[in-house]
C-alpha positions in Angstrom: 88.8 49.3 76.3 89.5 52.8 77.6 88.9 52.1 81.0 91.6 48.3 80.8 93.5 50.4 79.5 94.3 52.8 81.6 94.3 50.6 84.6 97.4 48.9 83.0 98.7 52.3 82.5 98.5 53.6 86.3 99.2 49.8 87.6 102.4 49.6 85.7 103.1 52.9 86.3 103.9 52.0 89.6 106.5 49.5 88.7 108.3 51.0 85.5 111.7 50.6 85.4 112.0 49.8 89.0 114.3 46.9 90.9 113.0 43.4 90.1 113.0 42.5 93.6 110.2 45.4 94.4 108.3 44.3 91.5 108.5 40.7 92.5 107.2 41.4 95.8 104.3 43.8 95.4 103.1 42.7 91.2 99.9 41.2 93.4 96.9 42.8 91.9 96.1 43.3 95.1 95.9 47.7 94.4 97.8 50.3 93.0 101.7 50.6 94.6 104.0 53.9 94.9 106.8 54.0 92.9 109.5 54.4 94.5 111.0 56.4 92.9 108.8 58.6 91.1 106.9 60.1 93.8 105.2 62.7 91.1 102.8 60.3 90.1 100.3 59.1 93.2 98.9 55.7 92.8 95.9 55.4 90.7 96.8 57.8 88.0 97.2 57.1 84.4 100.3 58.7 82.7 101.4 59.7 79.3 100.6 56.3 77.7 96.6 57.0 78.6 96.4 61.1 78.0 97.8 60.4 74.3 95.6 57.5 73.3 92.5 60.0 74.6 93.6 62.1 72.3 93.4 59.6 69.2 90.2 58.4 70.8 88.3 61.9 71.0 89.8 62.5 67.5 88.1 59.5 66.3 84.6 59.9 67.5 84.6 63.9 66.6 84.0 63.2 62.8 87.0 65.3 61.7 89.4 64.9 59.6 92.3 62.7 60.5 95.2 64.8 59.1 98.0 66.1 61.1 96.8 69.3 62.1 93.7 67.7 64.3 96.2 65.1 65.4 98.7 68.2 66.7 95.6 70.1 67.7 94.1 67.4 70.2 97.4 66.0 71.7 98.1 69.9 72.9 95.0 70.0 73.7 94.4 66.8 76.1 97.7 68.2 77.7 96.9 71.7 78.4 93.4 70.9 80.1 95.0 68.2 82.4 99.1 68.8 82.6 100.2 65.5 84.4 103.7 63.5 85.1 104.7 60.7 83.1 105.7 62.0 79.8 109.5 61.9 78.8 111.1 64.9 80.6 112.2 66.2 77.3 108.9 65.8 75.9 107.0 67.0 78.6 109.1 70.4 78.8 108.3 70.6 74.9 104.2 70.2 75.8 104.3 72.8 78.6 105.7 75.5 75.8 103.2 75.1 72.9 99.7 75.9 73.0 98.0 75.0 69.3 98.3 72.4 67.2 100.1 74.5 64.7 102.9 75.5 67.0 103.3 71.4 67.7 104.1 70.6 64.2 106.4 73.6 64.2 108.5 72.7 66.7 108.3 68.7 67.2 111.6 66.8 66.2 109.8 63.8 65.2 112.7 61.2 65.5 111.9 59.0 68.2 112.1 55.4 67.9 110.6 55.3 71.6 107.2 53.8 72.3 105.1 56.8 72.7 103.4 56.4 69.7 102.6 52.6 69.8 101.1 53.3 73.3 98.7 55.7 72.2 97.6 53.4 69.2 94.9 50.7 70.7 91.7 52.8 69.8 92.8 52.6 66.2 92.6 48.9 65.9 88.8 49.0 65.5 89.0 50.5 62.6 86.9 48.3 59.7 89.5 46.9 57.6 93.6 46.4 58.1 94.4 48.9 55.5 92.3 51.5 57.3 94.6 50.7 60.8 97.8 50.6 58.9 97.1 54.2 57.7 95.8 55.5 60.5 98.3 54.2 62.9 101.0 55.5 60.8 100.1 59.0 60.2 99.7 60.0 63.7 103.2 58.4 64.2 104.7 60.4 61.7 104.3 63.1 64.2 106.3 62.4 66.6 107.5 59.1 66.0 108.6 59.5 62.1 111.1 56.4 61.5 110.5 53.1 60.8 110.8 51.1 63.9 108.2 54.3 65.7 105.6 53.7 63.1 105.8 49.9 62.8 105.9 49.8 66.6 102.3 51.6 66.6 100.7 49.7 63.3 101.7 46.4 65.3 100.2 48.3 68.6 96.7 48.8 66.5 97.0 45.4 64.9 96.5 43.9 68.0 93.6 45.5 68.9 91.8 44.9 65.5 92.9 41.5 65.4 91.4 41.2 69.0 88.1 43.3 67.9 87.3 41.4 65.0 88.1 38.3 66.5 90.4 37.2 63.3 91.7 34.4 65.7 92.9 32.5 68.8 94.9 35.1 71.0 97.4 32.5 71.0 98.1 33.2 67.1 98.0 36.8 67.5 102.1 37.6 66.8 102.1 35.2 64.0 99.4 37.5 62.4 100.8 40.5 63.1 103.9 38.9 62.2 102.7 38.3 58.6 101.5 41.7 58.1 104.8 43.4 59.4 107.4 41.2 59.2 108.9 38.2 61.2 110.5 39.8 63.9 106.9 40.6 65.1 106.0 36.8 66.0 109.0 36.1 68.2 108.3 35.3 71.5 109.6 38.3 74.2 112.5 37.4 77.1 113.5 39.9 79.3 113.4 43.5 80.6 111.7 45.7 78.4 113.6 48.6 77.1 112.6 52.2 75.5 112.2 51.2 72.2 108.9 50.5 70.6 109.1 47.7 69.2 110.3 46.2 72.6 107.0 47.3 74.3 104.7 45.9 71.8 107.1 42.3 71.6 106.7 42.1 75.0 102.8 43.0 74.3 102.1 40.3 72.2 104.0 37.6 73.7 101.5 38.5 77.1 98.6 38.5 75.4 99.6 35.1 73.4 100.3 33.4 76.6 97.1 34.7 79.0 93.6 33.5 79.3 92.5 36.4 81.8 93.2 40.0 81.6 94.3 39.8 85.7 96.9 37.2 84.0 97.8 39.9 81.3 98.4 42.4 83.7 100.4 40.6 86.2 103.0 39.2 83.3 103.2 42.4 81.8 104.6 44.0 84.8 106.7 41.2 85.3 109.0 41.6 82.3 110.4 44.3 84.4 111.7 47.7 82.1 108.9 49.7 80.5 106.3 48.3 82.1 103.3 50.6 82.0 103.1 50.7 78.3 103.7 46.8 77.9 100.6 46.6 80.2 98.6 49.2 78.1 99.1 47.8 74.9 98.3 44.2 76.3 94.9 45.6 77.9 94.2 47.6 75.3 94.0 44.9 73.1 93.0 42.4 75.4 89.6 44.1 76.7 88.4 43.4 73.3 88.5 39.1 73.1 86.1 37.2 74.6 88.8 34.6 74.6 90.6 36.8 77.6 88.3 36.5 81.0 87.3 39.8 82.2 88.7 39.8 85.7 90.7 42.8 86.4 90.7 43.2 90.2 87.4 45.9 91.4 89.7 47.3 93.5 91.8 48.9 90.2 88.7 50.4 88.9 87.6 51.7 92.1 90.5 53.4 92.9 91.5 54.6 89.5 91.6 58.1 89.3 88.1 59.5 88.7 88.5 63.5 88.0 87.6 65.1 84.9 89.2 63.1 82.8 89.2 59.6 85.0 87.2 56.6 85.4 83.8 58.1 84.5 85.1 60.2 81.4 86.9 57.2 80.4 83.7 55.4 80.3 81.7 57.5 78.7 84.4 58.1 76.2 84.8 54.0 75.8 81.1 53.6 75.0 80.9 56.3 72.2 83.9 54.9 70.9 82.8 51.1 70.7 79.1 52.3 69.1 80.9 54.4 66.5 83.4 51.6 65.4 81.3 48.0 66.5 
């Protein structure tokens, strides 16, 4: 999961937000493509959307407490060992002035309605029962993403993937599910660019996964909604990875030439496979 993930993450990274016509034209699959604008972030590297959800995954194999300190304690810390673009500008400035958990909760203004904590949310979804991923998904939103439409954004996030996981379904019923747990709005089919807002990522999420029978399929239409891109894409893959009712097919080339430092491809792995035996 870890590993699909992210390669939706650094794929769609290099097509977030940027002119249909450029998205049209290189949205092949065929390897990872320079944004054009955002020059910061080189092809192959993951952003915000894959640091966070680390941090929810390494939380979730340590055995600790899942309480809002640890949460605080191991976003700050999967920033300060690897400080990388991709994060809001606001928020970024924010991470590269606190060093402990503690300080986080000080300072955060947790109003965001944005997607950040809906992106971070897939490792939750294999959680045992609904009620555990409706808890879970919401307390770590309270800390940075403490409204309504930020936490339902990441319990519909985590709902995919435990819907996925547990195999509750045909991927084509997925929104109506979540859609029962959360409300309506959730089973709607997505049309159009995706803006900032959360529960437009994870719309547009569900409606990809709904309509795919391949993860290369997933991938390909979750760029091609155009707007936030990378987080559509790691929400969908996230989820996807887990259904054996979604072929497998991601392109070798985006796993070869995903980033593969400390924290990359191999760590990814690794962390992936302690993850799955802890919660399969």
């Amino acid at each position: 999961m870890l590993v699909e993930l992210a390669i939706g993450d650094a794929y769609g990274a290099g097509f977030e937000y940027a002119d249909p016509a450029f998205i049209a034209e290189r949205n092949t699959l065929a390897g990872y493509v320079q944004h054009p604008t955002h020059l910061g972030i080189r092809p192959g590297a993951y952003t915000d959307d894959t640091q966070m959800t680390l941090a929810i995954a390494e939380l979730l194999v340590s055995g600790e407490s899942w309480s809002r300190e640890q949460l605080a304690e191991y976003f700050v810390r999967a920033y300060r060992r690897d400080p990388r673009d991709g994060y809001a500008q606001r928020f970024q400035q924010f991470l590269d002035t606190v060093h402990t958990g503690e300080d986080f909760l000080a300072r955060i203004e947790p109003a965001s309605d944005k997607s950040g904590a809906a992106m971070r949310a897939g490792p939750i979804g294999l959680l045992p029962t609904v009620d555990d991923v409706l808890h879970h998904a919401r307390e770590q939103a309270r800390i940075t993403h403490d409204t309504p439409d930020g936490i339902a954004a990441a319990r519909a996030a985590a709902l995919a993937v435990h819907y996925c996981h547990h195999e509750l379904g045909p991927i084509a019923e997925l929104p109506g599910w979540v859609g029962g747990r959360l409300g309506a709005a959730w089973a709607r089919p997505w049309h159009g660019k995706v803006g900032s807002k959360g529960w437009m990522s994870v719309r547009a999420a569900l409606t990809t996964l709904s309509t795919s029978t391949s993860l290369s399929q997933a991938l390909h239409s979750a760029v091609a909604w155009t707007g936030d891109v990378d987080t559509v894409a790691t929400i969908a893959l996230a989820a996807g990875s887990r259904t054996t009712e979604i072929e497998q097919d991601l392109p070798a080339i985006l796993t070869d030439e995903l980033e593969n430092g400390p924290f990359g491809r191999e760590y990814l792995r690794d962390l992936d496979s302690r993850l799955l035996a802890a919660f399969s």
